[in-house]
Structures are given as C-alpha cells and as structure tokens.
N, C-alpha and C positions, 0 to 999 in steps of 0.2 A: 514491293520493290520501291525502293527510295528514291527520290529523283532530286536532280540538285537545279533546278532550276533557276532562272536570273531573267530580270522583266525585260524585256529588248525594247520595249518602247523606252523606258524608262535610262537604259543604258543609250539608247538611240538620242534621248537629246542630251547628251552629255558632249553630243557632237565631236566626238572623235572615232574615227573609224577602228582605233587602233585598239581602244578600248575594248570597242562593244568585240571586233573579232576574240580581243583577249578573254574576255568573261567565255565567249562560247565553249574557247577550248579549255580554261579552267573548269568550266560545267562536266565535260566530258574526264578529266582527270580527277574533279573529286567524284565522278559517278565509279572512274576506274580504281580508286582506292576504295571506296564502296563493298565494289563487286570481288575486292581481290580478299579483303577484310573477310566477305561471308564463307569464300575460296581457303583460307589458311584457316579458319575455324573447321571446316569441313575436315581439312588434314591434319590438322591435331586431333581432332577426335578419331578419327582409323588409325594413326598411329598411335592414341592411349588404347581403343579395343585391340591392334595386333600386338601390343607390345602384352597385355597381360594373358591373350592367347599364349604367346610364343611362337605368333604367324611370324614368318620368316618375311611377308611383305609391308611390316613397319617399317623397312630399309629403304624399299619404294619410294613409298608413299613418304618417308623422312627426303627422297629425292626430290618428289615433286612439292615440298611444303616449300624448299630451296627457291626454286622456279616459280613458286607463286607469290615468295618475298622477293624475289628478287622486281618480279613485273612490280609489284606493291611498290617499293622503292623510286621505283622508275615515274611512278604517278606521285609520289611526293614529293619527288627531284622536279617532275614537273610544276606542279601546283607553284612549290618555292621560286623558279624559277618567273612562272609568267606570274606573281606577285611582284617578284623583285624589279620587274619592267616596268609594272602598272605604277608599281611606285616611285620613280621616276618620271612618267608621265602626270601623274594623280597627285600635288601638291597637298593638298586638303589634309587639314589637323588631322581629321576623324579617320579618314583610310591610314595615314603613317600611325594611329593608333593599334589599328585592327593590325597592320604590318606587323607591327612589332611585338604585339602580344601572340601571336604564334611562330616567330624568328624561332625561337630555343627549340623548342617538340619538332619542326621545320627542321632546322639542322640538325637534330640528333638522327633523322632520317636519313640528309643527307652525307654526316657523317661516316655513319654503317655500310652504305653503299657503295662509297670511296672505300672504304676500308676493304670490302667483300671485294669489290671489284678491282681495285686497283694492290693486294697486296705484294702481288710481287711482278711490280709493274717494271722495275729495275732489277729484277732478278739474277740478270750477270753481276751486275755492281755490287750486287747483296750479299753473295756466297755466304760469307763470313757470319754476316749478322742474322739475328731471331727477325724472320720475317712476320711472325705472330706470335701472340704473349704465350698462347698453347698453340703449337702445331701440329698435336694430335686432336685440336676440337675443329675440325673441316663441315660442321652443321650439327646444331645439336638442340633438339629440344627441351627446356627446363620450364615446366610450368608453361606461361603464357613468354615465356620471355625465349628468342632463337640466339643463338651461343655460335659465333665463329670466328677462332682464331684466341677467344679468351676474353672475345668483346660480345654483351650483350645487347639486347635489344628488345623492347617492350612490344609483343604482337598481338596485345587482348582486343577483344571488345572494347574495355574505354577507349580506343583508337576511334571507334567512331564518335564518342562523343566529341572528341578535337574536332573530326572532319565535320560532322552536323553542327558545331557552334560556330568556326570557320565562315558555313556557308549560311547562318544566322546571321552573322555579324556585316561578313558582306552584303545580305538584303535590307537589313537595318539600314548600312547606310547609304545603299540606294533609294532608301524611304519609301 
C-alpha cells in the first residue's frame, strides 16, 4: 500500500497553519486518487473477463467503473484545488514550478469532470442544441481511456506515475 506522506515537522516550521493543515488533506486526496487508481483497474479488468464471456454483468460492473471515476475525479478536483490555495499562499520560485508543471494533466482532470457532471446543467435552455458530441456514448470503455459524451479521458496506470512524481516533487521541495 502506498502512502503519500509529508514531514510535519518540516511543514511545521514553515510556520503557517494554513499550510501544514493543507498538505494534510492533500496527503489524504493523493492517497484517495491512489486507492481509486487500484479501484478502476480492478473494474476494467471484469469488465474485459465479462465482456469476452458474454456475462451480462460487464453492464455492472461498466456502472460501477462510472462511480469510481467519478469519486477519482473528485480527488483530482481536489488535489488542484488545495494546490491552487497553497499557491497563493507559497510565493517561492520552486513551489510555483512544481504548480505549473502538473496545471495541464490537473485540468484535463478537471475538465472531464465539468464536462461529466455538469453537461446538461442548462438543460431547459439547451433543448435545441447537442448537449454532447455523442449522446449515445453515456460511459464507455476504450482501452485505458473512459469515453463520455465523445470526450475522452486517460484512466491507466501511468496515472500514477503523475500522482507519485506530484508527491516526489512536493517532498523535494520541502527538502
């Protein structure tokens, strides 16, 4: 089991309370991308054994892989988010490095999440218009990548290599 630990003495004399609380709950959101990571690999793989059965519960288990991207997203909406504070607080060259070098992979996260969740947030307004580029792809699994609405989204394993250099870089430069 991986752990994403952060030195608390270390964040302790950086003498801001605001910090060391933010690192805590960043610890727990990159643990929660982690665990959701090992959680949608589990469900891609029953949904490749029922899909070449022809079990009828790849439909499931295609439900719950939904449900465990969507919590996944929720931990990378967080991550972005209590970065996006610290950075504001955290003037220092070398943090607004680390910020910026996982911004892109960050929002393409938070992107899909917006998109999944909010797309027919205006729904009466919309009638008229394509609320998605396919609105017969409502979750679909292609390879490593989950498909919804005609927007993709990258859900392998190298996802953790992002989360584990992430929380590299962060202990880096707390030295």
């Amino acid at each position: 089991m991986k752990r994403y630990d952060f030195d608390l003495m270390k964040l302790s004399k950086l003498g801001n309370q605001f910090i060391t609380i933010s690192f805590i709950f960043l610890k727990k959101y990159l643990f929660g991308c982690y665990n959701q990571q090992i959680r949608i690999e589990e469900e891609k793989l029953k949904i490749r054994i029922y899909t070449k059965e022809n079990d009828k519960d790849w439909q499931i288990e295609l439900e719950k892989l939904f449900l465990e991207i969507h919590f996944y997203l929720i931990c990378w909406a967080n991550i972005k988010k209590i970065l996006r504070e610290l950075s504001k607080v955290i003037k220092d060259k070398d943090f607004q490095i680390i910020i910026s070098k996982y911004n892109f992979h960050l929002n393409e996260f938070i992107e899909f999440r917006t998109y999944l969740e909010h797309f027919a947030k205006d729904f009466e307004n919309e009638k008229k218009k394509n609320l998605l580029k396919n609105p017969s792809d409502l979750g679909n699994l292609e390879g490593d990548f989950y498909t919804f609405g005609g927007k993709k989204l990258y859900i392998g394993e190298k996802n953790l290599d992002l989360l584990n250099n992430l929380h590299s870089d962060l202990n880096r430069w707390l030295g």
